[in-house]
N, C-alpha and C positions, 0 to 999 in steps of 0.2 A: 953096186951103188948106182942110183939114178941120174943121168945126165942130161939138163936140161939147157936150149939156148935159146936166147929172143932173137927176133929179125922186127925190122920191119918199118924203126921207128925213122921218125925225120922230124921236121919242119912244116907247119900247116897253119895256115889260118885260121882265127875264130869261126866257128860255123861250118867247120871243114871237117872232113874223113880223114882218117888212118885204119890202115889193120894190120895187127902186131902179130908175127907168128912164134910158137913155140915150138920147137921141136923134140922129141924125149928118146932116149935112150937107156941101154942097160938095163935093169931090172923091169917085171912083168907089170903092169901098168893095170891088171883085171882087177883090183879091188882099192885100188889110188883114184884120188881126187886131184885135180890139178888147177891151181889158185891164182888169179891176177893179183897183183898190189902194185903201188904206184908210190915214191918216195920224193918231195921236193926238197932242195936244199934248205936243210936246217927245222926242217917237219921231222913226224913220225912217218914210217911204212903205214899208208892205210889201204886196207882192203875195198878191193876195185867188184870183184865178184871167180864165183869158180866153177865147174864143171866135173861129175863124178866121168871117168873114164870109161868103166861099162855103156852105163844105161845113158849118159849123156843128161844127166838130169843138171840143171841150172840155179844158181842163186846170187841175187847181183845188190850189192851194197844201194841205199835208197836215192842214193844222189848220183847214180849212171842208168838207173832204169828207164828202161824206153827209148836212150839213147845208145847202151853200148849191149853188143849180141857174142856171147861165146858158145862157139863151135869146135867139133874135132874132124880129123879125117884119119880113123883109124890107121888106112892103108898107108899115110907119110909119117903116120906118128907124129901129130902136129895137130897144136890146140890155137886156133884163132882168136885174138879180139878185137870184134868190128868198132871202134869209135866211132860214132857219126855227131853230130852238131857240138864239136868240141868248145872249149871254156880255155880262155887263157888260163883261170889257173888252176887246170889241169896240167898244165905243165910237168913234167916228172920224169924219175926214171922211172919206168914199169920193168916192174919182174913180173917173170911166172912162178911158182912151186910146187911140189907136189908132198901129199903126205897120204897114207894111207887111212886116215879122219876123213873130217869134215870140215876142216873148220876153216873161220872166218878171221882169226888172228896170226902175225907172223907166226910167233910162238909156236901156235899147231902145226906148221911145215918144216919136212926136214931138209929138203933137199930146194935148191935156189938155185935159179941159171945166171948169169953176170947182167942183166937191165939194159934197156936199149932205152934210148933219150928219145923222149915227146919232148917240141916246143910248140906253144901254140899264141899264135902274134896276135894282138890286139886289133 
């Protein structure tokens, strides 16, 4: 089974930076995709954007483009996402996932790490 955990998350300002780390374990990661989503109280999980694990190829939901950048660093096993010029209400918990797809819906992922809290203050 694949084992996935967030770091990274806090407290920030509107207009402000965060970067959320992923970490993966367990099973071989060469043909997995691995997904951001972001969940506010009493919202749906919506997709943030994801990164294929090989090729490192990118696709980011239309309301983070420009502002948020996912990376990996093979050698920690560890997938980044850079927030920059954050929105209060981006506020959330962000997970990561991973699924050996593509895709852009919880649904498509099988495996979820526990979410680390964004807040982001007016």
């Amino acid at each position: 089974q694949v084992h996935l955990v967030e770091s990274g998350g806090g407290l920030v300002q509107a207009g402000g930076s965060l970067r959320l780390s992923c970490t993966v374990s367990g099973r071989t990661f060469s043909s997995y995709t691995v997904g951001w989503f972001r969940q506010a109280p009493g919202k749906e999980r919506e997709f943030v954007g994801r990164i294929r694990w090989v090729s490192g190829f990118t696709y980011y939901a239309d309301s983070v483009k420009g502002r948020f950048t996912i990376s990996r660093d093979n050698a920690k096993n560890t997938v980044y996402l850079q927030m920059n010029s954050l929105k209060p209400e981006e506020t959330a918990v962000y997970y990561c996932a991973a699924t050996p797809g593509s895709s852009a819906y919880p649904g498509g992922y099988d495996y979820w790490g526990q979410g680390t809290q964004v807040s982001v203050s007016s």
